[in-house]
Structure formats: C-alpha cells, structure tokens
C-alpha positions in Angstrom: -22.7 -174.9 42.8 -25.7 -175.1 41.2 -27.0 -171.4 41.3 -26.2 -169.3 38.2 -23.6 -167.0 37.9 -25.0 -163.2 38.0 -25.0 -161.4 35.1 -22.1 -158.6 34.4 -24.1 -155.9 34.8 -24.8 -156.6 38.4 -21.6 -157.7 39.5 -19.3 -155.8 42.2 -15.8 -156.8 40.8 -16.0 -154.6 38.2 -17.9 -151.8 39.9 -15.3 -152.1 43.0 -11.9 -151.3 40.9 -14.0 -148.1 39.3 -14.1 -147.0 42.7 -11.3 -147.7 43.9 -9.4 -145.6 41.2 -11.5 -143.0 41.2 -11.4 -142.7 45.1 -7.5 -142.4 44.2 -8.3 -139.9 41.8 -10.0 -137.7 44.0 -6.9 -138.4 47.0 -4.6 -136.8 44.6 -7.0 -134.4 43.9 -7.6 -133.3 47.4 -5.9 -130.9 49.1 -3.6 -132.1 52.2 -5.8 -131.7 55.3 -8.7 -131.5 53.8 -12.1 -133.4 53.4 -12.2 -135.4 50.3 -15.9 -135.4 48.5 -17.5 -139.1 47.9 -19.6 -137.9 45.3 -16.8 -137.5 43.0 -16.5 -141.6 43.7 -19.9 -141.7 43.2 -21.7 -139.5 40.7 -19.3 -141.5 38.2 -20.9 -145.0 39.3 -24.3 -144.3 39.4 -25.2 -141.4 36.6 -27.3 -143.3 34.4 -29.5 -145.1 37.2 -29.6 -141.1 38.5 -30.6 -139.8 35.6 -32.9 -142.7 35.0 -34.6 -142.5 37.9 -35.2 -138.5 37.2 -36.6 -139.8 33.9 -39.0 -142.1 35.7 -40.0 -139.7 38.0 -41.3 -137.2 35.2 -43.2 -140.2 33.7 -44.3 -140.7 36.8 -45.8 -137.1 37.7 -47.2 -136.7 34.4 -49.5 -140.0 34.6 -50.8 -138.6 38.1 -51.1 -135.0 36.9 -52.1 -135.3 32.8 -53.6 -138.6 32.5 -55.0 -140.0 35.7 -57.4 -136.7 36.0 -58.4 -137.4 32.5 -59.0 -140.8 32.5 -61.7 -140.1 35.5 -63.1 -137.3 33.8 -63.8 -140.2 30.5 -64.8 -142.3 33.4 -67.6 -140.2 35.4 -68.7 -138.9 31.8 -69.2 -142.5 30.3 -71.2 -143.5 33.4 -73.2 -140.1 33.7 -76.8 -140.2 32.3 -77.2 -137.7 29.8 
C-alpha cells in the first residue's frame, strides 16, 4: 500500500492489449493450418528498444575501436620520456 505506483511506461496493461490485438491481427492473417509468426506480435512491441539497442551497440564498438586505442596511444606518449 505504501509502494508507488509504476510509471506508464513500464506497465503491462497497456503493453498486454497491444498484443493481444495484434496476435488477432496476425490469426486473421494466417493461413488455415498454418504456423502463425510471433514476430509480427512482437517486432511491433519492441522496435524502438531494438533499434535502440543497435544504436547503443555502434556507440559501443566505436569507443572500443576509435577511441579507446587512442586514448592509450595519448596515454603511453604522455608517460614516455622523450
């Protein structure tokens, strides 16, 4: 009772009828018989955090491949008698 109430964002009322009508969606869109595809439920939910993540990734691989190689280089220079 005395514990906030999550924010909106992170809430899975909301996020549960999205999926429920796009699971519909893809029922109707299905052939009979045949296997339905989740990511149709799912790309929908989560394409900003995917396409986030990618973003973060590439931030991620150019610090460890641009920057951390020079920042050593500055480093051992700085500290190398000359």
């Amino acid at each position: 009772e005395d514990l906030p109430s999550a924010p909106s964002g992170v809430r899975s009322d909301p996020l549960h009828r999205v999926a429920v009508e796009l699971w519909e969606a893809e029922l109707a869109r299905a052939e009979p018989g045949k296997a339905q595809v989740l990511s149709g439920v799912l790309y929908p939910l989560a394409r900003r955090s995917f396409y986030q993540g990618g973003a973060l990734l590439v931030v991620s691989g150019l610090c460890n491949s641009v920057a951390r190689p020079l920042l050593l280089k500055s480093a051992v220079e700085s500290i190398s008698p000359d």
